[in-house]
KOLRO-291441 format. One record per residue: residue in three letters; z, x, y of N, C-alpha, C, O, CB in turn. Coordinates in nm, 2 decimals, padded with zeros to 4 digits, always signed. Each point is the difference from the previous one (the first is absolute). Last residue first. Glycine has a CB too. Layout:
N
{ala,{Z,X,Y},{Z,X,Y},{Z,X,Y},{Z,X,Y},{Z,X,Y}};
...
//
This chain:
131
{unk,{+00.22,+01.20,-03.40},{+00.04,-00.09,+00.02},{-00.08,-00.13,-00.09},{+00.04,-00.12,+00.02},{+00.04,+00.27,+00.19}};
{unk,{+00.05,+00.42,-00.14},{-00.09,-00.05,+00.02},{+00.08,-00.17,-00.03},{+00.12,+00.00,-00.03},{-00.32,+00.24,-00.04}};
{unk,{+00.32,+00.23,+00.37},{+00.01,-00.08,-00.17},{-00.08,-00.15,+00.03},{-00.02,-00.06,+00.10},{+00.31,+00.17,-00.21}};
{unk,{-00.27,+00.24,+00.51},{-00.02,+00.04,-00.11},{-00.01,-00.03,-00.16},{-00.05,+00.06,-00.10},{+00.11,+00.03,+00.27}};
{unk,{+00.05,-00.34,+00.25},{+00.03,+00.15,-00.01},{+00.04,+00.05,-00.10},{+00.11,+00.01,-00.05},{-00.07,-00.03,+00.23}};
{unk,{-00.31,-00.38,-00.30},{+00.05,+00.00,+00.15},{+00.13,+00.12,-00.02},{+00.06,-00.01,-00.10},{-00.12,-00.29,+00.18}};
{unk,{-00.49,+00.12,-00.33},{+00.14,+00.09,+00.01},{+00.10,+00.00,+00.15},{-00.05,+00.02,+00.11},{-00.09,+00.14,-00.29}};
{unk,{-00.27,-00.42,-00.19},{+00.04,+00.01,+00.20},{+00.18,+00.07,-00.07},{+00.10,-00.03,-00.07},{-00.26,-00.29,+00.28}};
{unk,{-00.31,+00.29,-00.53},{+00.11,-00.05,+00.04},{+00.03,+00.01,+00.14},{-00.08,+00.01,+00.09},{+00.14,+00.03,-00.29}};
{unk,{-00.50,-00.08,+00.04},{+00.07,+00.04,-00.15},{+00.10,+00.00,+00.03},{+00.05,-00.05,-00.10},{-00.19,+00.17,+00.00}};
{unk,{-00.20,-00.50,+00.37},{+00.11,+00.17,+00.00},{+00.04,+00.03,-00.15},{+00.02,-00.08,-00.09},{+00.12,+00.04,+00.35}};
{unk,{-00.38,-00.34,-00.19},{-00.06,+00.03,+00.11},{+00.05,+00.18,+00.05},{-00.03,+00.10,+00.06},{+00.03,-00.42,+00.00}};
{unk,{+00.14,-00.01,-00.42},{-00.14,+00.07,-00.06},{-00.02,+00.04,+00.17},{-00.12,+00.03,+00.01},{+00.00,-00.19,-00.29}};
{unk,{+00.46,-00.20,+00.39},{-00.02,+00.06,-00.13},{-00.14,+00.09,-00.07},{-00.08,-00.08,-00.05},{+00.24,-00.10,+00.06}};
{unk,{-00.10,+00.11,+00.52},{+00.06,-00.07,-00.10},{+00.00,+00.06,-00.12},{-00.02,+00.12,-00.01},{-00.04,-00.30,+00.12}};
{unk,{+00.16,+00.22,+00.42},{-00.05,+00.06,-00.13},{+00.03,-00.08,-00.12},{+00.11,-00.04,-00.04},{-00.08,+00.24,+00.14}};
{unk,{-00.03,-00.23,+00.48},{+00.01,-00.05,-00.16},{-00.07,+00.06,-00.09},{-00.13,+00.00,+00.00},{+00.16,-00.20,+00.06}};
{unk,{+00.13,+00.26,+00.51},{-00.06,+00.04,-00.09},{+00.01,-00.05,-00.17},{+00.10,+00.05,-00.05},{-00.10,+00.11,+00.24}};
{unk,{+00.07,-00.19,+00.39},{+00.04,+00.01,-00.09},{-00.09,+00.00,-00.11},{-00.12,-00.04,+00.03},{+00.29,-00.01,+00.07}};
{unk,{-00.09,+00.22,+00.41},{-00.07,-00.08,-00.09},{+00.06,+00.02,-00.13},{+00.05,+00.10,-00.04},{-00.24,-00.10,+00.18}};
{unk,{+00.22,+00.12,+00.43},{+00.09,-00.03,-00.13},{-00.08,-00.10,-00.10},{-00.03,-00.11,+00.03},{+00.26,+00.13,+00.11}};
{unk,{-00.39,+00.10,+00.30},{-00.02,+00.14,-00.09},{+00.08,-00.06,-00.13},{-00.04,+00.04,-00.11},{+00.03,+00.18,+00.33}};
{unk,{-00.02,-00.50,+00.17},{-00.13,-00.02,-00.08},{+00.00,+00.14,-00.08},{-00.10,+00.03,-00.05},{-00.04,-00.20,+00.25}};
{unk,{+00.54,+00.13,+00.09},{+00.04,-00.12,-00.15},{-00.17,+00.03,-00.04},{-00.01,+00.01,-00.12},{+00.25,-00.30,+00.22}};
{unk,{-00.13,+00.49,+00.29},{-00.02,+00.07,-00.12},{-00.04,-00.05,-00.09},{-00.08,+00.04,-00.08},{+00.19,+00.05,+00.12}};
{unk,{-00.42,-00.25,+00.36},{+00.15,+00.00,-00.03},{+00.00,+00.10,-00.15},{-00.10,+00.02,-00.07},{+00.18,-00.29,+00.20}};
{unk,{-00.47,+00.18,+00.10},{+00.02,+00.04,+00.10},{+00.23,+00.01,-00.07},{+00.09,+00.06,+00.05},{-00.41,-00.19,+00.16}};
{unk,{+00.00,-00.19,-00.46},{-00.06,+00.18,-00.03},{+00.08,+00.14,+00.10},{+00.02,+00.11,-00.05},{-00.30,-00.23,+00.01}};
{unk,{+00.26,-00.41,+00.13},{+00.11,+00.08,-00.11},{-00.01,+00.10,-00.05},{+00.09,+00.06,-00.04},{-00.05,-00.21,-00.03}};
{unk,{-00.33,-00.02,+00.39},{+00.11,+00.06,+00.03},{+00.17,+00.03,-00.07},{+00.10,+00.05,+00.03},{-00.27,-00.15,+00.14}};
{unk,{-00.34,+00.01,-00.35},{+00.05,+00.10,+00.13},{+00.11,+00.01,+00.04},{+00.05,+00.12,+00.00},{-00.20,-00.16,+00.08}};
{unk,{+00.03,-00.35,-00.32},{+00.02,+00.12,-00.07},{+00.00,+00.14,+00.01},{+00.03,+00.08,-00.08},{-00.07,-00.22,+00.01}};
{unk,{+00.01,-00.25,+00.39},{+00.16,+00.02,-00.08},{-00.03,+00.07,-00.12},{+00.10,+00.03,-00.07},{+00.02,-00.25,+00.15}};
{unk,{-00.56,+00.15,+00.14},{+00.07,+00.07,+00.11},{+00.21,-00.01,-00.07},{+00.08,+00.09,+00.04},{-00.34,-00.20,+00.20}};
{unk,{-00.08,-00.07,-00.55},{-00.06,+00.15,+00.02},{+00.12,+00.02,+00.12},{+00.10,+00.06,-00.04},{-00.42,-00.06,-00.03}};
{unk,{+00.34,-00.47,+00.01},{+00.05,+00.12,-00.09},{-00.02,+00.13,+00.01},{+00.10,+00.08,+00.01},{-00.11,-00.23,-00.13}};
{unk,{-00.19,-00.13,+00.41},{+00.19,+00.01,+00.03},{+00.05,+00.01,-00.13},{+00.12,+00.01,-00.01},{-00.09,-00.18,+00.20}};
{unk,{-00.52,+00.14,-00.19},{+00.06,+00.15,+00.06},{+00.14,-00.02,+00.07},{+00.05,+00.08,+00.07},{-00.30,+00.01,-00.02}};
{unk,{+00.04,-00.30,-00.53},{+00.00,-00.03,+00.13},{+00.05,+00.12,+00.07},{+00.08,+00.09,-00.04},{-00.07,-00.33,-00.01}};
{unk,{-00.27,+00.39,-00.40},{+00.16,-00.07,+00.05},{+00.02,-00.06,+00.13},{-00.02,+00.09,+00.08},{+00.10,+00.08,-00.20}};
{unk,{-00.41,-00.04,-00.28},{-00.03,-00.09,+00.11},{+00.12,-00.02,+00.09},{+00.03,-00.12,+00.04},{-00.20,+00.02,-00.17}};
{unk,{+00.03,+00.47,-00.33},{+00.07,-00.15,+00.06},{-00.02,-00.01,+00.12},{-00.03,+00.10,+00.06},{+00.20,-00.11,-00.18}};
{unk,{-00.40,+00.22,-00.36},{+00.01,+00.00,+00.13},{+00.08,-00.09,+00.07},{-00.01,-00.12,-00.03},{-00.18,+00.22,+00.00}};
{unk,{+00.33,+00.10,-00.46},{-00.10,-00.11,+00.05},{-00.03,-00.01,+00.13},{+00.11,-00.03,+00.04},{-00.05,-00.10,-00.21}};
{unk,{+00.10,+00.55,-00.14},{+00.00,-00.10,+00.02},{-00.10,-00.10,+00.12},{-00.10,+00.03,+00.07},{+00.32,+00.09,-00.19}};
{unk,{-00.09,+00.31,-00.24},{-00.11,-00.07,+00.04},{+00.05,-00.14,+00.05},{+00.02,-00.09,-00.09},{-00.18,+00.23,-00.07}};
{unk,{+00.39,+00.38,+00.09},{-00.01,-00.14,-00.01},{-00.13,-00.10,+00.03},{-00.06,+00.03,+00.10},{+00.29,+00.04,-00.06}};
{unk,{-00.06,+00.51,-00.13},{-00.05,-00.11,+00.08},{-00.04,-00.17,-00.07},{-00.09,-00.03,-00.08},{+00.00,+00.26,+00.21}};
{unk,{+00.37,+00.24,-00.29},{-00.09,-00.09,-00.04},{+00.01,-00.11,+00.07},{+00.07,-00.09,-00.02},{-00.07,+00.18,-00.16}};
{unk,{+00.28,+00.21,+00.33},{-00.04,+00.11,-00.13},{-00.11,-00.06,-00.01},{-00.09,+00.08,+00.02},{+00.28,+00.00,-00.15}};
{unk,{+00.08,-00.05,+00.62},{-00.11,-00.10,-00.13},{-00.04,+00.04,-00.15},{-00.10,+00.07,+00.00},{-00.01,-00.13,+00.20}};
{unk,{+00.55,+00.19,+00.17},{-00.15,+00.06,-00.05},{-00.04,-00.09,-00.07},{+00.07,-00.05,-00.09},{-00.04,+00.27,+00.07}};
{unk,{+00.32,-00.16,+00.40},{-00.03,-00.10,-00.11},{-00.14,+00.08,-00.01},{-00.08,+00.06,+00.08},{+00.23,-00.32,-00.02}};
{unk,{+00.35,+00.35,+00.20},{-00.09,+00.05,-00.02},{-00.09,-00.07,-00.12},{+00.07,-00.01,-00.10},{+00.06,+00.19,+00.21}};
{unk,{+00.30,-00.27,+00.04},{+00.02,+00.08,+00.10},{-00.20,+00.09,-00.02},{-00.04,+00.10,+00.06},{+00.42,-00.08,-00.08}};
{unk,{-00.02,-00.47,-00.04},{-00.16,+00.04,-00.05},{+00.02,+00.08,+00.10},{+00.03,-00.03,+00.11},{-00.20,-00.16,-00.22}};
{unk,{+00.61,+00.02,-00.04},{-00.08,-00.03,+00.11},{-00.14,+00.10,-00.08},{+00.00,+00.06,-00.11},{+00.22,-00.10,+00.36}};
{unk,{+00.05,-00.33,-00.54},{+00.01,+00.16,+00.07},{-00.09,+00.03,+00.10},{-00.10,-00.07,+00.02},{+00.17,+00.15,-00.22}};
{unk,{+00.10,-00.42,-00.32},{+00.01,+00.00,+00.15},{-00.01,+00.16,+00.06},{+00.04,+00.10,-00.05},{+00.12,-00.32,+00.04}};
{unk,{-00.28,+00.03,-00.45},{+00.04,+00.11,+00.06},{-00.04,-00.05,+00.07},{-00.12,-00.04,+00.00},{+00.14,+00.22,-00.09}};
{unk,{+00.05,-00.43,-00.39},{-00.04,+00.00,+00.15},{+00.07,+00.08,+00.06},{+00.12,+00.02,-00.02},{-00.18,-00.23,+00.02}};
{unk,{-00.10,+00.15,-00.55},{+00.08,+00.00,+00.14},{-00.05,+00.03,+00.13},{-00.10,+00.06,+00.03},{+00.24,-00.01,-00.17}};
{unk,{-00.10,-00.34,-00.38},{-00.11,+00.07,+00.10},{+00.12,+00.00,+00.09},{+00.10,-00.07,+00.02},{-00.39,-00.01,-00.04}};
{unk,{+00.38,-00.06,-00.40},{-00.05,+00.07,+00.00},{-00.02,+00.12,+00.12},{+00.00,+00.12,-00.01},{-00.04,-00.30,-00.16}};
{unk,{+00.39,-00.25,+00.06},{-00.19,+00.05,+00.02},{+00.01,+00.12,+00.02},{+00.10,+00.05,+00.06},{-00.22,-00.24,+00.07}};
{unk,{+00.53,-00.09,-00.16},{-00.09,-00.04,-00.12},{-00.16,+00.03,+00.03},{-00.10,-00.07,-00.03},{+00.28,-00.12,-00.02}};
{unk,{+00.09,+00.21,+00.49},{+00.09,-00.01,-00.12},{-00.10,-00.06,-00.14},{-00.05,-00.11,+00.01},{+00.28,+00.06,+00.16}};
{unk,{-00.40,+00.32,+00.25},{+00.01,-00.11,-00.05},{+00.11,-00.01,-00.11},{+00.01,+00.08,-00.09},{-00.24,-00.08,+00.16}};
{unk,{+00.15,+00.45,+00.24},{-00.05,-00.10,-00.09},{+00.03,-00.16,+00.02},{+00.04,-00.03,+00.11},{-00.03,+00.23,-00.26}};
{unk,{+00.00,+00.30,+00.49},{+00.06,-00.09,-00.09},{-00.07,-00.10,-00.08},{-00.11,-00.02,+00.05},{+00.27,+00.06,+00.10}};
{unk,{-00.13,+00.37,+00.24},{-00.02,-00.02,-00.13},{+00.04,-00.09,-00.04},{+00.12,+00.00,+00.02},{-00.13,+00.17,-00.05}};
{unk,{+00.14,-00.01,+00.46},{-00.12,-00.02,+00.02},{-00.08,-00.03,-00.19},{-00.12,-00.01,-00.01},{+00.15,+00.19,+00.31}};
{unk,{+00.46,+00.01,-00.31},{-00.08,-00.04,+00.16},{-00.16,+00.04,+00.01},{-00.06,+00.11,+00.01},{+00.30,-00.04,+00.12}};
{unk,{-00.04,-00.12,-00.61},{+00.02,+00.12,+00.10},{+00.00,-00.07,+00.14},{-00.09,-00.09,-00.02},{-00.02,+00.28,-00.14}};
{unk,{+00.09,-00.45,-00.25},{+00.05,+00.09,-00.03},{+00.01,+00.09,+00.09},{+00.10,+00.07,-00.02},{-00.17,-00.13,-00.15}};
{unk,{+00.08,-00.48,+00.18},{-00.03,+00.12,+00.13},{+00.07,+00.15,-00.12},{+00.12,+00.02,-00.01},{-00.04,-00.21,+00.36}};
{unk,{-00.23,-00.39,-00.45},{+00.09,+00.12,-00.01},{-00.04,+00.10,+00.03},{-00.12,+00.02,-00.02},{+00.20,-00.09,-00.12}};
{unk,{-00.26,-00.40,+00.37},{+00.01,+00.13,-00.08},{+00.10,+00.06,-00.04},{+00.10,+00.00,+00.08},{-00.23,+00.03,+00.01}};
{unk,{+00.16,-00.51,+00.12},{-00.03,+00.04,-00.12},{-00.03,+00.12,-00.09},{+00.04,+00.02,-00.12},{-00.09,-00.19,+00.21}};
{unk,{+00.06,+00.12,+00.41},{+00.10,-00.07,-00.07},{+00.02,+00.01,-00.17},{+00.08,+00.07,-00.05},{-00.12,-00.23,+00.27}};
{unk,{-00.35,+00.21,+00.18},{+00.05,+00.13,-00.14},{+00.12,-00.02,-00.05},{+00.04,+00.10,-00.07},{-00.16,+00.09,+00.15}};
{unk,{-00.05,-00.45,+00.31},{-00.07,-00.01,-00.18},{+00.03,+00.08,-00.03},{-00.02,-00.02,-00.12},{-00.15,-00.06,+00.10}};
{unk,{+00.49,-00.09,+00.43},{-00.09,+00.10,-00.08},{-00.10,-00.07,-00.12},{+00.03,-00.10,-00.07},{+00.17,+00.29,+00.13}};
{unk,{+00.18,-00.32,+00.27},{-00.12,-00.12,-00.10},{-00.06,+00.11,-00.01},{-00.11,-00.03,+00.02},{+00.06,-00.23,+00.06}};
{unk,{+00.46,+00.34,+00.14},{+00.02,+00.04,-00.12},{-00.15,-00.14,-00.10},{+00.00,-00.08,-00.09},{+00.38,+00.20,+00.16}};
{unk,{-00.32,-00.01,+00.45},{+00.12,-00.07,-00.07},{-00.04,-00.01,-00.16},{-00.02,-00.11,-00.04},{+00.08,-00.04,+00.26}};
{unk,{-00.28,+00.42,+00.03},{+00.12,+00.01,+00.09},{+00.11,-00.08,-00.10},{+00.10,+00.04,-00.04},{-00.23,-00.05,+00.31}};
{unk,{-00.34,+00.05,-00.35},{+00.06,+00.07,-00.05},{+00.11,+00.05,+00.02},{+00.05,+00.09,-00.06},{-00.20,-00.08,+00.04}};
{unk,{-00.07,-00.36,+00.24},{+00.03,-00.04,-00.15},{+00.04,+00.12,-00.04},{+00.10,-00.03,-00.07},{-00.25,-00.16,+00.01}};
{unk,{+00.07,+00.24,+00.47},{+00.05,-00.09,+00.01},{+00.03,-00.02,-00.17},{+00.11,+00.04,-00.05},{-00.21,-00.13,+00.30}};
{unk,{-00.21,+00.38,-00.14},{+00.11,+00.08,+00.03},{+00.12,-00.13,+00.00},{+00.11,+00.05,-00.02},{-00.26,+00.18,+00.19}};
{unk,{-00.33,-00.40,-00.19},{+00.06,+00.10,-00.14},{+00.12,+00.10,+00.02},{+00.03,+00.06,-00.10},{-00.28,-00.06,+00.04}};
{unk,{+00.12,-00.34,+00.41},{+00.03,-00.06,-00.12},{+00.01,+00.10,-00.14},{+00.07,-00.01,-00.10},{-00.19,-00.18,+00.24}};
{unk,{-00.01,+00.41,+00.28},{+00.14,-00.08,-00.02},{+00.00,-00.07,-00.10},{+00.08,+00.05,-00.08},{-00.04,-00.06,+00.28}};
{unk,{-00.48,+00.15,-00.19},{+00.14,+00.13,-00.03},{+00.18,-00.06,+00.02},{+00.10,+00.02,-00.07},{-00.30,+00.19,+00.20}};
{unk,{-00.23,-00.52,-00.02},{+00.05,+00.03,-00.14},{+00.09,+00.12,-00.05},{+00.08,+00.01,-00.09},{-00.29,-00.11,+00.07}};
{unk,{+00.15,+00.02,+00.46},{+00.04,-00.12,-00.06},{+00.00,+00.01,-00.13},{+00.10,-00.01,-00.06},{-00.16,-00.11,+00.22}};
{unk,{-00.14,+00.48,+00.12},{+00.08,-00.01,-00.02},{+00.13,-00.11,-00.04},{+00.11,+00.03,+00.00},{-00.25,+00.13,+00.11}};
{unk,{-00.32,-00.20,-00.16},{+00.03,+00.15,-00.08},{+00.13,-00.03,+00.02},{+00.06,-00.06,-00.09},{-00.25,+00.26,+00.13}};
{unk,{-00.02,-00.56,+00.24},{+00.01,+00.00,-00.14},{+00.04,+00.11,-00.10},{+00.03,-00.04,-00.11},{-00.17,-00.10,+00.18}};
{unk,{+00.07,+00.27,+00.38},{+00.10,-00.11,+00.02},{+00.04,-00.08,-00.15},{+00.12,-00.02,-00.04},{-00.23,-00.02,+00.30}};
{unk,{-00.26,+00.32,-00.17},{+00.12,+00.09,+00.02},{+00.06,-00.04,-00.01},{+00.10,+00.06,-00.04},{-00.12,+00.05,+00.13}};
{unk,{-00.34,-00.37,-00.09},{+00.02,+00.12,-00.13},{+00.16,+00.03,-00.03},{+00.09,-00.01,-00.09},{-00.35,+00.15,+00.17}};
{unk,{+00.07,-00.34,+00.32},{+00.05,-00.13,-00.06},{+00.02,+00.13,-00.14},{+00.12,+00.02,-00.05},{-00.27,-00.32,+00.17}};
{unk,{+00.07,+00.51,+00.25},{+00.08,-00.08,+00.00},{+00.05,-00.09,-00.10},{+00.12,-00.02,-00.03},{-00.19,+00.05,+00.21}};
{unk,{-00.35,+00.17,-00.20},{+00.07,+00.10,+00.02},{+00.19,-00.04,+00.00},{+00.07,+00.04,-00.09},{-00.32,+00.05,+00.23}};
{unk,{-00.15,-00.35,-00.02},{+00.03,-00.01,-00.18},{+00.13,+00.10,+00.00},{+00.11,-00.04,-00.03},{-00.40,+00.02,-00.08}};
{unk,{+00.17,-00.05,+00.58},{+00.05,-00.09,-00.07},{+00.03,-00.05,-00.17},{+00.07,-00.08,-00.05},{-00.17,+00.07,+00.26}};
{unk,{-00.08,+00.40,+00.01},{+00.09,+00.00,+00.06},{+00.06,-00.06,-00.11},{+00.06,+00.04,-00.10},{-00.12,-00.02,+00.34}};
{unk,{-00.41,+00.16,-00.24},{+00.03,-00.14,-00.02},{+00.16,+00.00,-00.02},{+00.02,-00.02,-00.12},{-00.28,-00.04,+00.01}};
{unk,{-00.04,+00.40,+00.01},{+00.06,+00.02,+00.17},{+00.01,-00.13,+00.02},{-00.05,-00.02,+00.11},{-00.06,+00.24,+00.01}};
{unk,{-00.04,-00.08,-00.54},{-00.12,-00.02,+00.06},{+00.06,+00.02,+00.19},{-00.07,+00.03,+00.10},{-00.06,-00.24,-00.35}};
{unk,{+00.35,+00.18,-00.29},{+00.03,-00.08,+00.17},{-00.07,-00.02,+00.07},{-00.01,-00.11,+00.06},{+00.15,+00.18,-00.05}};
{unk,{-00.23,+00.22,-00.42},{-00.02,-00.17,+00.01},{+00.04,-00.11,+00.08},{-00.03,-00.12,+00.01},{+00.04,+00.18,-00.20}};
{unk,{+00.05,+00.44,+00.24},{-00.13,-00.03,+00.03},{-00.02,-00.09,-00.03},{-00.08,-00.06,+00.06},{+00.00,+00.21,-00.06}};
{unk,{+00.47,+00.06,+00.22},{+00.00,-00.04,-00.13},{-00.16,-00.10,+00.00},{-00.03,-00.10,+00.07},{+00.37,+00.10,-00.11}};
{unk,{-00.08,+00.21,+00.41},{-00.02,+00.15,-00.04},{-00.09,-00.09,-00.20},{-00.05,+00.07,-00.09},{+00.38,+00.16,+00.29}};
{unk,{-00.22,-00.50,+00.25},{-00.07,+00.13,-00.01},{-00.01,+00.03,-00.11},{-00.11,-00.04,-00.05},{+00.17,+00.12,+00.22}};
{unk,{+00.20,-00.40,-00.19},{-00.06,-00.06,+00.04},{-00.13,+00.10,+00.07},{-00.11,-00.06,+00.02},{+00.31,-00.14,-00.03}};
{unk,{+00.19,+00.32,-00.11},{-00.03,-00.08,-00.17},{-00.15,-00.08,+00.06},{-00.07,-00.05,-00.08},{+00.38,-00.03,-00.06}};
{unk,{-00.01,+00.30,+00.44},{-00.02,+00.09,-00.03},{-00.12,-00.04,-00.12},{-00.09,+00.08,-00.03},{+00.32,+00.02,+00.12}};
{unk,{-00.01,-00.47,+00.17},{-00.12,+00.07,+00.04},{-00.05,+00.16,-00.02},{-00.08,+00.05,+00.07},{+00.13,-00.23,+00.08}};
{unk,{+00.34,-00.03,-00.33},{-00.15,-00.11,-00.03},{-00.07,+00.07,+00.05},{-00.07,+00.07,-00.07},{+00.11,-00.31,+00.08}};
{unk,{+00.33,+00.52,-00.14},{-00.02,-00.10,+00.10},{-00.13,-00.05,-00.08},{-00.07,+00.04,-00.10},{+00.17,+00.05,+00.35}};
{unk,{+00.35,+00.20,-00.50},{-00.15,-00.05,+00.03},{-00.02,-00.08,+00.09},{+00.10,-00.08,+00.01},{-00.15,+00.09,-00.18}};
{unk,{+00.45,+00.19,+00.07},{-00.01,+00.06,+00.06},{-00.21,-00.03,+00.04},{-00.08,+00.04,+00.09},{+00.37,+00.13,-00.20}};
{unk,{+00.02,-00.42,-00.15},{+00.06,+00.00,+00.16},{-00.07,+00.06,+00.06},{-00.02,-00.04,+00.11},{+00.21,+00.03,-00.13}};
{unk,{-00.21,+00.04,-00.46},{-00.11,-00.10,+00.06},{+00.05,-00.04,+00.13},{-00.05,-00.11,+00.05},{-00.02,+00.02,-00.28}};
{unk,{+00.33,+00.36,-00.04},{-00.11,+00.07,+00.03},{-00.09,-00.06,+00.10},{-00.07,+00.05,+00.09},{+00.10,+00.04,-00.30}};
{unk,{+00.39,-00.25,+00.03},{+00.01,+00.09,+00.11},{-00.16,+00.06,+00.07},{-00.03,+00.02,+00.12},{+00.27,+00.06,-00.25}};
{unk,{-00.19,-00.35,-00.30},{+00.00,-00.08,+00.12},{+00.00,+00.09,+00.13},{-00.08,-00.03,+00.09},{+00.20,-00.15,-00.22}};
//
């Protein structure tokens, strides 16, 4: 949330090319990003998380009770493609394109998580023993 104080509209409204310099989208973007971040800093405030349910072997690791697969929370400090994807061309309206800008512009867009599923790894070791 801190971060997105430090964004204006009329920076979003220069510097972001599906804005076009159209203020007013700019506004309405920035104004919707930061409403959904409160609502996600709001429920994590008062204990409505989704990851309620994981068991947490390490910070940022944890499963499912009765599965297999696990999930790694963490910031993305560097991403390589091993094998490119083929996906389908999209048409996004541009008050999406311009709030996927400016969530890009915060950290929270580096924290991603990750699922592994079964046959996808031969194991996952956490400092040093395996799991």
């Amino acid at each position: 949330m801190e971060a997105l104080t430090l964004v204006k509209a009329e920076d979003i409204a220069a510097d972001c090319k599906a804005c076009d310099g159209d203020i007013d989208l700019a506004r309405k973007a920035l104004g919707e990003v930061k409403a959904s971040f409160l609502k996600s800093y709001n429920r994590i405030q008062n204990d409505q998380d989704s990851t309620a349910n994981y068991e947490y072997l390490a910070p940022g690791i944890a499963t499912l009770p009765d599965d297999d697969t696990f999930y790694i929370w963490g910031l993305c400090v560097h991403k390589e493609v091993v094998t490119p994807g083929a996906y389908k061309k999209v048409n996004s309206h541009p008050k999406t394109l311009v709030k996927r800008y400016i969530e890009r512009l915060t950290p929270a867009s580096k924290f991603r998580r990750f699922k592994l599923t079964p046959g996808t790894y031969d194991y996952v070791s956490i400092n040093g023993d395996k799991v």
